[in-house]
C-alpha positions as CSV (number, residue, x, y, z in Angstrom):
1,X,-57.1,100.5,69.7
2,X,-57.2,104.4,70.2
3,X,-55.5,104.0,73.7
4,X,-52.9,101.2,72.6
5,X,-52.1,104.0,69.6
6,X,-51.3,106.6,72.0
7,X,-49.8,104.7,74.3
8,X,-46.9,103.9,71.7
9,X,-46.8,106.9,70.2
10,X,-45.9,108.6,73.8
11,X,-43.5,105.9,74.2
12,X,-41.8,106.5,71.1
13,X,-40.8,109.8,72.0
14,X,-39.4,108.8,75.0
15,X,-37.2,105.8,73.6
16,X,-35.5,108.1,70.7
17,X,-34.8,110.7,73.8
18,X,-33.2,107.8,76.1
19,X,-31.1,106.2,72.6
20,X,-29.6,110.1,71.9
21,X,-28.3,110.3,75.6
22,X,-26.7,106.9,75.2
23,X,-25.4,108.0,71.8
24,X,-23.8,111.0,73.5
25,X,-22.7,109.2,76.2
26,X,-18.7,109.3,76.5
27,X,-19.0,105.9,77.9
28,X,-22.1,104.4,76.3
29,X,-21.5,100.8,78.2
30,X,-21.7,102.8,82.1
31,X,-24.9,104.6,80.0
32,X,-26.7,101.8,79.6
33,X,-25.9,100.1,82.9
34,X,-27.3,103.3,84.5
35,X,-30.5,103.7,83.0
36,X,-31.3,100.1,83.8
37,X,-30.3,100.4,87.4
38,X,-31.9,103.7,87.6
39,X,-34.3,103.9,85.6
40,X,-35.9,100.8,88.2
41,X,-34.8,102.7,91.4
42,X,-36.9,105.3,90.0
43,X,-40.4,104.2,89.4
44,X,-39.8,100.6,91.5
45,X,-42.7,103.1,94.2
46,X,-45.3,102.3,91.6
47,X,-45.3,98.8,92.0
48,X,-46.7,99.2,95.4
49,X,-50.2,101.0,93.5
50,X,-49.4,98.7,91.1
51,X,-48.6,95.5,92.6
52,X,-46.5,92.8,91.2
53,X,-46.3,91.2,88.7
54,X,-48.1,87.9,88.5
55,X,-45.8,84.6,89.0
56,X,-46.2,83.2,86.1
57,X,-45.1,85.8,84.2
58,X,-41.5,84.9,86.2
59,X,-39.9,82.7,83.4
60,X,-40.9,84.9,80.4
61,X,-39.3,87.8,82.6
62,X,-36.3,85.9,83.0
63,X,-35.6,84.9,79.7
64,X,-36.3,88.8,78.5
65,X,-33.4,89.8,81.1
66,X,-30.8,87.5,80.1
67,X,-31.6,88.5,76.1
68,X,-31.5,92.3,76.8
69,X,-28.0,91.7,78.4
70,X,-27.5,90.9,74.7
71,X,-29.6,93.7,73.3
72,X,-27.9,96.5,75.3
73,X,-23.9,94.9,74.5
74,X,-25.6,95.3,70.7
75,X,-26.8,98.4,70.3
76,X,-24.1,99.7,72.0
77,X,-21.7,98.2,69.3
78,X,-24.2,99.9,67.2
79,X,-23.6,102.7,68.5
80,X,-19.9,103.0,68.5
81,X,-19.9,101.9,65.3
82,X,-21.7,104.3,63.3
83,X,-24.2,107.2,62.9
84,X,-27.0,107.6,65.6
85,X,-29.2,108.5,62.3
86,X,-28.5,105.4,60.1
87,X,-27.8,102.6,63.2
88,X,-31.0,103.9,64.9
89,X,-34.0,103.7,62.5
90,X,-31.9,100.4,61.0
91,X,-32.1,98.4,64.4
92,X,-35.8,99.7,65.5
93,X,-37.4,99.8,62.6
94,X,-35.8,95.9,62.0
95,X,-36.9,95.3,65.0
96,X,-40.5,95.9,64.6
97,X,-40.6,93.7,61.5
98,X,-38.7,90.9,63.4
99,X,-41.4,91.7,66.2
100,X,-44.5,91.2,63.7
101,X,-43.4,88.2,62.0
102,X,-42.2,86.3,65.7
103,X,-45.7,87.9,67.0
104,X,-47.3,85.9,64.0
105,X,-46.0,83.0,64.6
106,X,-45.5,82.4,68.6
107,X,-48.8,84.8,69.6
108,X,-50.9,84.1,66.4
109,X,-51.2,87.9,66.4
110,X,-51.9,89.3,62.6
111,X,-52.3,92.6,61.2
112,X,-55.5,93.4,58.7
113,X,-54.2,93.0,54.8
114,X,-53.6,97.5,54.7
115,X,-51.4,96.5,58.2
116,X,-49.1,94.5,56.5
117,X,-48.8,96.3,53.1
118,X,-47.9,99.5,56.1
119,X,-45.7,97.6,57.2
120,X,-43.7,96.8,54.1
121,X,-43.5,100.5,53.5
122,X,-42.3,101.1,56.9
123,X,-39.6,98.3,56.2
124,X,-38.5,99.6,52.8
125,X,-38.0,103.0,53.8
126,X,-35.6,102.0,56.7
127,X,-34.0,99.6,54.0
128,X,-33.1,102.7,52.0
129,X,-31.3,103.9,55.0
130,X,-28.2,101.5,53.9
131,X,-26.0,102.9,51.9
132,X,-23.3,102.2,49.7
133,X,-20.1,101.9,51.4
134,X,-21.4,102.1,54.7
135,X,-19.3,99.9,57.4
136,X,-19.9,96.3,57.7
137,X,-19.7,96.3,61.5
138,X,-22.4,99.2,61.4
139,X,-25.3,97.3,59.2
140,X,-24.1,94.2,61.1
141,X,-24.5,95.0,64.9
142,X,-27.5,97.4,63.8
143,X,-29.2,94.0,62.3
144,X,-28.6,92.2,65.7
145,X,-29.6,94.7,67.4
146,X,-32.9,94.1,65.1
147,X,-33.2,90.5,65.7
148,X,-32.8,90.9,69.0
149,X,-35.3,93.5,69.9
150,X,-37.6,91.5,67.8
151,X,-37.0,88.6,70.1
152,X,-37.6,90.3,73.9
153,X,-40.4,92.1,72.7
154,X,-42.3,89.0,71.7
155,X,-41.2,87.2,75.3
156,X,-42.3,90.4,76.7
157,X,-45.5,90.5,74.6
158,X,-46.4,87.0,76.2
159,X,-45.3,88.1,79.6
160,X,-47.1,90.8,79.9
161,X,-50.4,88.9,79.0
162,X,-49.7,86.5,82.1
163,X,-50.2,89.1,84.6
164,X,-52.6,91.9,85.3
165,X,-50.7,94.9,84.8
166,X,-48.2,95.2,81.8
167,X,-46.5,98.6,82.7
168,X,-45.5,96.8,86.4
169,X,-44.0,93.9,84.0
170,X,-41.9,96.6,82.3
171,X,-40.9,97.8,85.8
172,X,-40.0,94.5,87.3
173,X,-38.1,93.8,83.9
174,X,-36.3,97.0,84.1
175,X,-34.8,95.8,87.6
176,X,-34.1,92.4,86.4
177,X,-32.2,93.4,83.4
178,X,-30.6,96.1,85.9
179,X,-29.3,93.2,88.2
180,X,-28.4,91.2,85.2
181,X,-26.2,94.1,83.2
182,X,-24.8,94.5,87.1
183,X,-23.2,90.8,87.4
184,X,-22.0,90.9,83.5
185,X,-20.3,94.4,84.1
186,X,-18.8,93.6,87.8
187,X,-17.2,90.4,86.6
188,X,-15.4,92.6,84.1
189,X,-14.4,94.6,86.6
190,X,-16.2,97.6,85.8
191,X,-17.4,98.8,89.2
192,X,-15.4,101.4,90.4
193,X,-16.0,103.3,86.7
194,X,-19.6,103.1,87.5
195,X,-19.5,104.5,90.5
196,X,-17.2,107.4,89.3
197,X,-20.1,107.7,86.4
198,X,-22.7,107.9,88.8
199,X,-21.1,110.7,91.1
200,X,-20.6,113.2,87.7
201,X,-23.1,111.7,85.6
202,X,-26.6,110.7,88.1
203,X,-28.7,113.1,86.0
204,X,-28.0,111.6,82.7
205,X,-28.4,108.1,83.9
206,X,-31.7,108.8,85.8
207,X,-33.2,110.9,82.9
208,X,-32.7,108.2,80.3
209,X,-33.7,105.2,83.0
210,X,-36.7,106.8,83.5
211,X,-37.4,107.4,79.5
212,X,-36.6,104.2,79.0
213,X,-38.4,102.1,81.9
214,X,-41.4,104.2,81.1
215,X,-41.3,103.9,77.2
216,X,-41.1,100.0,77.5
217,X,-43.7,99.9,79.9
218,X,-46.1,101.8,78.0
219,X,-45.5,99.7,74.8
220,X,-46.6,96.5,77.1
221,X,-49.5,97.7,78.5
222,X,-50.4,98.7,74.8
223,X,-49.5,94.9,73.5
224,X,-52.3,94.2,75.8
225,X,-54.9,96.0,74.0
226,X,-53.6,95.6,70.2
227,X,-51.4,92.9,68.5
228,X,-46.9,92.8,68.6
229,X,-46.8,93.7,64.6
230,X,-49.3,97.0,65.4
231,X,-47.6,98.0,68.8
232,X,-44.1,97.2,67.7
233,X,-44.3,99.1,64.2
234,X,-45.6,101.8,65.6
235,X,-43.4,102.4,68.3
236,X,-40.8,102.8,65.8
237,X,-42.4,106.1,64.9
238,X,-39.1,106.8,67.0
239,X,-37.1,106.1,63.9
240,X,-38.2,109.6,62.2
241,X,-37.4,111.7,65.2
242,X,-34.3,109.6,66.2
243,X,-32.7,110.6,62.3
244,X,-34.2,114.5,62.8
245,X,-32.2,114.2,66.8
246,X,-29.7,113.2,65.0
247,X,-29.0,116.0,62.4
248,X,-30.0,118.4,64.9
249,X,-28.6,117.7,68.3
250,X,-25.7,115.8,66.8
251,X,-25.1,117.2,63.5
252,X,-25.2,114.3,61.5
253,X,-25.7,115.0,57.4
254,X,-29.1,114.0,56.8
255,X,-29.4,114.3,53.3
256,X,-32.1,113.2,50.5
257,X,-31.9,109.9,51.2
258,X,-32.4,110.1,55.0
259,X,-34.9,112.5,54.4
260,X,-36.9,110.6,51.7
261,X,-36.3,107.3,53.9
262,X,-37.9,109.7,56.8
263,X,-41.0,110.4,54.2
264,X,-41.7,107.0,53.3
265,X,-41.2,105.3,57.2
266,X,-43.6,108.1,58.2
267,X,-46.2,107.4,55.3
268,X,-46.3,103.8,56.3
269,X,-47.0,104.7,59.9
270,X,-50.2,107.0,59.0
271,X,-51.6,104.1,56.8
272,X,-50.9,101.8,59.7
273,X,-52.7,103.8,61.9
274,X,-55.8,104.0,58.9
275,X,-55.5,100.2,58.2
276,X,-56.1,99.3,62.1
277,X,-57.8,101.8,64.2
């Protein structure tokens, strides 16, 4: 439990550094098409320590492709949308409550009776991230985003249990969801804007590709060692440095409520870690 704690912590930090670069991204679609494409270029040398993935992991891999071609048209909407501080926390930390419950009922994977009152207080204090007035299309795509995420990380979950190594699962699904984000973006013609992102922007793309394919790798070879609801929750540790990114790097007003929201997700995450380990 120690190691499957550490491993998500470390991969927290590394998803809320890969979600700022797409939020400052001035074209946050070619953003996310890069980190997929390099982000699997760049560590596709460990699969040969590593090996592949087993076969029967194929389908669930499949499946996780196709609904992160979703996930990434999502968040991006997210994104453009509204504030990285508010859309952020609202579509990871709904995510890892959509993870727990999905993880309950497809993988039979529970949390003790202190994991799941954690995880309430986790939930509530990203639901006290919505505020009054804020734009429809912002809670909206942030809450699909949520569902979503909720979804592939359960397939994944699975996935990664049908082969021997989860973090070359998160490789291989790095490269599949690469090749799938390729055909959807090159049938809209998109291409030659790529490329033209690629020759100014390489460095940004293989930064956050790298953050990313690491993070999600880390967070299944962790699913192998503890349940979806403990892995998932507490990857969303993210959600606390992706609101203090946010007021920081981007200026965003963080204000009381952010700031007591940060408290209470941050609370929840401690008594998490009490309740399980």
């Amino acid at each position: 439990m120690l190691a499957a704690t550490a491993l998500a912590l470390a991969a927290a930090l590394l998803h809320a550094a890969w979600n700022l670069l797409i939020k400052t991204a001035d074209d946050r679609d070619l953003a996310a098409w890069g980190q997929f494409v390099f982000g699997a270029a760049a560590l596709a040398p460990v699969l040969a320590f590593t090996g592949l993935p087993a076969l029967r992991a194929l389908p669930f891999l499949g499946v996780s492709a196709i609904v992160h071609v979703f996930y990434v048209r999502a968040l991006v909407a997210a994104y453009r949308h509204g504030d990285f501080s508010l859309a952020y926390p609202l579509a990871r930390g709904g995510g890892a409550l959509v993870a727990a419950l999905l993880g309950l009922v497809a993988l039979g994977d529970g949390l003790s009776a202190g994991g799941w009152i954690a995880l309430v207080v986790v939930s509530a204090g990203l639901a006290s991230l919505v505020r009054r007035g804020a734009p429809r299309a912002e809670i909206g795509f942030a809450l699909l985003t949520a569902l979503l995420i909720g979804t592939y990380t359960v397939i994944d979950a699975s996935g990664a249990r049908h082969t021997d190594n989860g973090f070359a699962y998160g490789v291989a699904l790095t490269a599949m969801s690469g090749v799938a984000l390729s055909v959807m973006y090159l049938r809209q013609g998109r291409g030659p804007a790529f490329v033209a992102s690629v020759r100014s922007g390489w460095p940004r793309h293989l930064v956050s590709g790298i953050c990313l394919a690491t993070a999600y790798s880390l967070v299944l070879v962790a699913m192998r060692f503890a349940s979806v609801a403990y892995v998932a929750t507490l990857r969303e540790s993210s959600v606390v440095l992706g609101a203090g990114l946010g007021w920081l790097v981007l200026h965003e007003r963080l204000g009381r409520r952010r700031l007591v929201s940060a408290v209470v997700v941050t609370a929840g995450l401690v008594g998490l870690i009490v309740a399980q380990v």
